[in-house]
C-alpha positions in Angstrom: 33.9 -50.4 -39.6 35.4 -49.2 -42.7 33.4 -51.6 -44.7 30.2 -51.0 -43.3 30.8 -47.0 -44.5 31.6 -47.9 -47.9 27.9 -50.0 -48.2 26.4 -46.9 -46.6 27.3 -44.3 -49.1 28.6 -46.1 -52.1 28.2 -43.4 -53.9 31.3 -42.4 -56.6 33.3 -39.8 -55.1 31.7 -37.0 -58.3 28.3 -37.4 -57.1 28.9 -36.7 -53.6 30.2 -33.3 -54.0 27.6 -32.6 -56.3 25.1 -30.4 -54.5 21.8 -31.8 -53.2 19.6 -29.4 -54.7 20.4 -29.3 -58.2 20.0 -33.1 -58.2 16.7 -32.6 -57.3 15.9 -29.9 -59.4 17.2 -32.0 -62.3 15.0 -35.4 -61.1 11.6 -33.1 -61.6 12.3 -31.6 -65.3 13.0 -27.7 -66.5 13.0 -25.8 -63.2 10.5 -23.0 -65.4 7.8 -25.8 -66.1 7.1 -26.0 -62.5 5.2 -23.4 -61.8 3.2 -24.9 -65.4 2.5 -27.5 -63.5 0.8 -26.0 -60.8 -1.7 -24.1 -62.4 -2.5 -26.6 -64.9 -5.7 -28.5 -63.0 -6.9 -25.0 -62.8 -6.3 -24.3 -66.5 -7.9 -27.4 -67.4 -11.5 -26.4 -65.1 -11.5 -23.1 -65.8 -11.8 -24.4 -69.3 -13.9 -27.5 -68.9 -16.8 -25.8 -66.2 -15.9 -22.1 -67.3 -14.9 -21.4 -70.9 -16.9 -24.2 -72.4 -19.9 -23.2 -70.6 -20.0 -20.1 -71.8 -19.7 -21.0 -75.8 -21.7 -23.2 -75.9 -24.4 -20.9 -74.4 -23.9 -18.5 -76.5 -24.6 -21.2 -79.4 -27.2 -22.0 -77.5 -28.6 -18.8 -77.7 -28.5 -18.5 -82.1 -30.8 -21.6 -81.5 -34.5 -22.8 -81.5 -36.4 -25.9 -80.4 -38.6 -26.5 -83.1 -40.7 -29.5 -82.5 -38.6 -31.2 -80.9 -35.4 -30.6 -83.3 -32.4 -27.6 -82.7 -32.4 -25.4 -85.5 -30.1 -22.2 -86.2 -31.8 -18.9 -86.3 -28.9 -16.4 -85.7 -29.9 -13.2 -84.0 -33.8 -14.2 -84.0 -33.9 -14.8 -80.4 -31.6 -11.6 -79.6 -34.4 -9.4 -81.9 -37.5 -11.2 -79.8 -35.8 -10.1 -76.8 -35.4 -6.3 -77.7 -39.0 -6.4 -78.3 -40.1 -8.2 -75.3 -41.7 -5.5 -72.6 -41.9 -8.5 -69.9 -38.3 -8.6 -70.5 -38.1 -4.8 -69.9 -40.6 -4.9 -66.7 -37.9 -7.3 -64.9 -35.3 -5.0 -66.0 -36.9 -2.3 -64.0 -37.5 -4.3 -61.3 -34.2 -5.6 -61.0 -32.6 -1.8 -61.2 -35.3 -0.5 -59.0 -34.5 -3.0 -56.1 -31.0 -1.8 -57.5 -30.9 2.1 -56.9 -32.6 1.6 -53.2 -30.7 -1.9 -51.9 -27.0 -1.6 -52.5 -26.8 2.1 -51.1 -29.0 1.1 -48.1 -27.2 -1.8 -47.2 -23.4 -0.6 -47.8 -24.0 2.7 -45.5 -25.2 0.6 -42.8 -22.4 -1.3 -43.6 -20.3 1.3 -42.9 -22.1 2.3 -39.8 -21.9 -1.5 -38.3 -18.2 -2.1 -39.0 -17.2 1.2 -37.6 -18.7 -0.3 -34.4 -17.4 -3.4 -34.6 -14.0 -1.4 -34.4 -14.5 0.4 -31.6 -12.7 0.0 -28.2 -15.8 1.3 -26.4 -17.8 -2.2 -27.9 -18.0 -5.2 -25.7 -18.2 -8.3 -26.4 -17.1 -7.4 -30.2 -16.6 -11.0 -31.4 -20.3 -12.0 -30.2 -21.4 -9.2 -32.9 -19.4 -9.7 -35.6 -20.6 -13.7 -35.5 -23.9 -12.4 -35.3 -23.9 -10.0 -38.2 -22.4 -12.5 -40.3 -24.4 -15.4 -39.5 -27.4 -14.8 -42.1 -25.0 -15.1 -44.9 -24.6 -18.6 -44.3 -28.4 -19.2 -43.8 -29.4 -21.9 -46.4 -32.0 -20.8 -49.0 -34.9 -23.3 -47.5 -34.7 -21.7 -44.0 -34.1 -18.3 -45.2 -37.2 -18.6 -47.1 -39.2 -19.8 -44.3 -38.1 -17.5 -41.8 -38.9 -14.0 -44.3 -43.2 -16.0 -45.2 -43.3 -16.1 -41.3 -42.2 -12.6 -40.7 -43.6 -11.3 -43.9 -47.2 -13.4 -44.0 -49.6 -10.6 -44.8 -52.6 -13.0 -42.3 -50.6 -13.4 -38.8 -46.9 -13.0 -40.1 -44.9 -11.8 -36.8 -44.1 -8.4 -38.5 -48.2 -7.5 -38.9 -48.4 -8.8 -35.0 -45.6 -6.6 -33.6 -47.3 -3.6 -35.9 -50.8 -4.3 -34.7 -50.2 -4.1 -31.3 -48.7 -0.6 -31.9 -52.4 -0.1 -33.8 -50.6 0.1 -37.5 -51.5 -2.3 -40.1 -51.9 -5.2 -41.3 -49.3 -4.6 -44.1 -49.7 -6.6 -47.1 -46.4 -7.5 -47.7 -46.1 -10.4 -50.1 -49.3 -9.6 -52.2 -49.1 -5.6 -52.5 -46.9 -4.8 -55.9 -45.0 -2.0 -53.7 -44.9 -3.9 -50.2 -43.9 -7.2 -52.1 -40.6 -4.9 -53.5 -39.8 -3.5 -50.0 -39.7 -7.0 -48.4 -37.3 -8.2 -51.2 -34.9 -5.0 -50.3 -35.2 -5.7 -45.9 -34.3 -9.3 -46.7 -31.4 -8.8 -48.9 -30.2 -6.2 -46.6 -31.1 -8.6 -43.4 -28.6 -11.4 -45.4 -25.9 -9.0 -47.3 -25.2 -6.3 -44.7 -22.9 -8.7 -42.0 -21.1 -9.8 -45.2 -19.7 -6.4 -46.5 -19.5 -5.4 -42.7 -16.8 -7.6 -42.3 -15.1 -6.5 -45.2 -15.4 -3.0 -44.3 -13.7 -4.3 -40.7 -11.0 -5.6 -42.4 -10.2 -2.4 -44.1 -10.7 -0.4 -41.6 -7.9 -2.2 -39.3 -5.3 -1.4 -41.7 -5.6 2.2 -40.9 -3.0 3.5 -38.4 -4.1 4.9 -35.3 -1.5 7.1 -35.5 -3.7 9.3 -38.2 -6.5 9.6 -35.4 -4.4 10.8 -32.9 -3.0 13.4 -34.8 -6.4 14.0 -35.9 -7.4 14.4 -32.4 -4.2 16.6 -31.5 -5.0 19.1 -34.0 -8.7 19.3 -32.8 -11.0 17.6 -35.3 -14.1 16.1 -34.3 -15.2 12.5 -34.4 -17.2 13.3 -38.1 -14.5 15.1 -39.3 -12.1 11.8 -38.0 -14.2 9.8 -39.8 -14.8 11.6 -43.1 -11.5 12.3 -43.2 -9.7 9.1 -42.5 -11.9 6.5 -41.6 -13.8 7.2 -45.5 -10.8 7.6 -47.6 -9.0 4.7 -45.4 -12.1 2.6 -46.8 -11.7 3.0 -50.7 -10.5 -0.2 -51.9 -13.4 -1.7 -50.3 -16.2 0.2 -51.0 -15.0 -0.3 -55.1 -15.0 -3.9 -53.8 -18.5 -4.3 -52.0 -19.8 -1.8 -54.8 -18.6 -4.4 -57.5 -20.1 -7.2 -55.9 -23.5 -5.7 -54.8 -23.9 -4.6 -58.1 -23.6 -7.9 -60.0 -25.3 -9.6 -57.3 -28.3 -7.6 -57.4 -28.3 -7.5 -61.1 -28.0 -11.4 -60.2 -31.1 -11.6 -57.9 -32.7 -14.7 -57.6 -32.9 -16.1 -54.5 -35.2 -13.8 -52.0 -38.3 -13.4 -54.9 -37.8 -16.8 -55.9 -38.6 -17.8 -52.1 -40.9 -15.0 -50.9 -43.0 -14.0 -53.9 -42.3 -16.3 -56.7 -42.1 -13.2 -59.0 -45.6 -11.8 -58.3 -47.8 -10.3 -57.5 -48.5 -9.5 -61.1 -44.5 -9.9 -61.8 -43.9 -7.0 -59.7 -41.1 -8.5 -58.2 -39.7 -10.4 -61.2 -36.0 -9.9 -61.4 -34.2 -10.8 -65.1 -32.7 -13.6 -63.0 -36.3 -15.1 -62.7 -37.4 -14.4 -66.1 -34.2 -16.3 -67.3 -35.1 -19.0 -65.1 -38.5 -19.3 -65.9 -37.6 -19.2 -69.9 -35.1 -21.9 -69.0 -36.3 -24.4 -66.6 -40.1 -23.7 -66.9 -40.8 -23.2 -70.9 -37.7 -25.1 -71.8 -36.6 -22.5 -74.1 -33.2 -22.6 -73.7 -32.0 -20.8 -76.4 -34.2 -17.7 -75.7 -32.8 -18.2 -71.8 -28.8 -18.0 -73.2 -29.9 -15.0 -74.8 -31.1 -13.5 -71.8 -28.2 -14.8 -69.7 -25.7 -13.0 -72.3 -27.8 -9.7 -72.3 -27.3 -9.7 -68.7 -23.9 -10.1 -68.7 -23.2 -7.1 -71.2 -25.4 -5.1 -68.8 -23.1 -6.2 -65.7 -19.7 -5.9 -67.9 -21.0 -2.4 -68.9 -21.9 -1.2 -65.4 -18.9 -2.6 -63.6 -16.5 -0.7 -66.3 -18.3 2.5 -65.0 -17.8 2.1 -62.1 -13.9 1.3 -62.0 -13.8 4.6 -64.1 -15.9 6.9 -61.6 -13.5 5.0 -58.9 -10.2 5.5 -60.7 -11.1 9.6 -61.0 -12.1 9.7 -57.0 -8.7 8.0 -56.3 -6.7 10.8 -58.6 
C-alpha cells in the first residue's frame, strides 16, 4: 500500500505544499497579459475589417480613375461634391424623411411599449413577438410585401381605400406619395425594435414611485410624464442616436420600393453613394461621399449628446 502512494503522488515534498493556483498562474505567463490576450482577436479585426477600411477609403477618396489608371487629385473630388446640387437634393431628402420618421416612429414607440407593460394587456408576449417580428424581415420579402401594398394599379392599400370611395393613391410614382411610403415602411420595420428597448427601460422603474404617485393623487398623464418619461432617458438618447444615423444611413426601403425615383425624389445620400459606387464605378468620388456622410452623422450625434447632457442637469 505504501508503495502504491508513493507512485501516485511522487511529487518532492516542496511542491506539494506549494499552492495549486499560483502554479497555474505561473504555467500561463504574467497574470496582467491575460486579459491582453483576450481582446487581442478583437484588436486584430477591428483593425483588419475596421481601421483599414476606413484609410484606405479615405485614400480612395484623393483619387481618380482615369482611363483605366488611379491617379491622385487631392481634394478635387471633395470640391466636385460641394458643387454637386444632385448631391444636395438627396441631402434634403434624406433630412426630410429625417425630421418626419424618427419623431413618428419613437412616440409610437413610446405609446406601444407602455402597453406592452401593462398588467391590464393580455397575452403580452404574443405582442411583443409580433411588434418585433418585421425587424427581422429579410430585404427581398420586405420589398415585396411594401410593391403589393403600395402598387399605385391594384396594390391592397388602393383596394381597402377604394372601397371606402378614396383614391387611387399614387404611391410609388407621385414625388410626395413616393416619400410618405418610404416613412410608413421604416416606421412599419423600426417601431417593434425601439419598443422593446423602450420595454426594457421601462421595467427598471420601481413601482414603488407609481404608487406613491397614486397615493398623493396624480393622474395617470401626470404618472407618466412624471415618472414613466424621465424613467425613460437613457433610452430615448439611445434610440435617438440610432434612428438618427440610421436614417441618415437609409438605403434599404427606396432601394426596394422606388429605386430613388420618381425623378430622384426619394434618393437618399446612401443611394447616391451607391449609385456613384457600384453603378458609375467611381469609387473615389463614392469615398468622398461616404466621408461627408460621416462628418454629418459625427456632427449631429455630438449635438445631440450635448442637448441630452443639459436635459439630464
Amino acid at each position: 500500500m505504501n508503495a502504491l502512494l508513493e507512485t501516485v503522488d511522487a511529487r518532492p515534498a516542496t511542491d506539494r505544499r506549494r499552492p495549486p493556483s499560483r502554479r497555474r498562474r505561473s504555467s500561463i505567463g504574467h497574470p496582467r497579459l491575460t486579459p491582453y490576450l483576450f481582446l487581442l482577436p478583437t484588436i486584430l479585426l477591428f483593425l483588419a475589417f475596421k481601421l483599414y477600411p476606413y484609410l484606405s477609403a479615405f485614400w480612395v477618396s484623393l483619387t481618380q480613375n482615369v482611363g483605366g489608371v488611379t491617379a491622385f487629385v487631392g481634394l478635387d473630388n471633395y470640391i466636385r461634391l460641394a458643387q454637386d446640387p444632385l448631391f444636395y437634393t438627396a441631402l434634403g431628402n434624406t433630412f426630410l424623411i429625417l425630421v418626419v420618421q424618427v419623431p413618428l416612429m419613437l412616440a409610437l414607440g413610446i405609446v406601444l411599449s407602455v402597453a406592452f407593460n401593462s398588467m391590464l394587456l393580455k397575452w403580452r408576449a404574443f405582442w411583443r413577438t409580433s411588434y418585433f417580428v418585421p425587424i427581422v424581415m429579410g430585404l427581398v420579402a420586405y420589398g415585396i410585401l411594401f410593391r403589393a401594398l403600395f402598387d399605385s394599379g391594384d396594390g391592397i392599400v388602393n383596394e381597402m381605400l377604394g372601397a371606402v370611395d378614396i383614391g387611387p393613391i399614387p404611391w410609388l410614382v407621385d414625388p410626395f406619395w413616393a416619400k410618405i411610403s418610404i416613412v410608413l415602411a421604416m416606421t412599419w420595420h423600426y417601431t417593434g425594435q425601439n419598443a422593446i428597448i423602450y420595454l426594457a427601460q421601462l421595467q427598471s422603474i420601481p413601482g414603488e414611485l407609481y404608487e406613491a404617485a397614486q397615493v398623493d393623487g396624480a393622474n395617470g398623464w401626470q404618472r407618466f410624464w412624471n415618472i414613466t418619461m424621465p424613467g425613460l432617458r437613457p433610452a430615448l438618447l439611445l434610440t435617438v442616436i440610432l434612428s438618427t444615423i440610421g436614417t441618415l444611413q437609409l438605403f434599404d426601403e427606396p432601394y426596394v420600393l422606388t429605386n430613388g425615383g420618381p425623378d430622384n425624389a426619394t434618393l437618399t445620400i446612401g443611394m447616391y453613394l451607391y449609385q456613384n459606387g457600384f453603378r458609375y464605378f467611381d469609387f473615389g468620388y463614392a469615398s468622398a461621399i461616404g466621408y461627408a456622410l460621416t462628418l454629418i452623422i459625427a456632427v449631429i450625434s455630438l449635438i445631440q449628446f450635448r442637448l441630452f447632457k443639459e436635459k439630464t442637469r
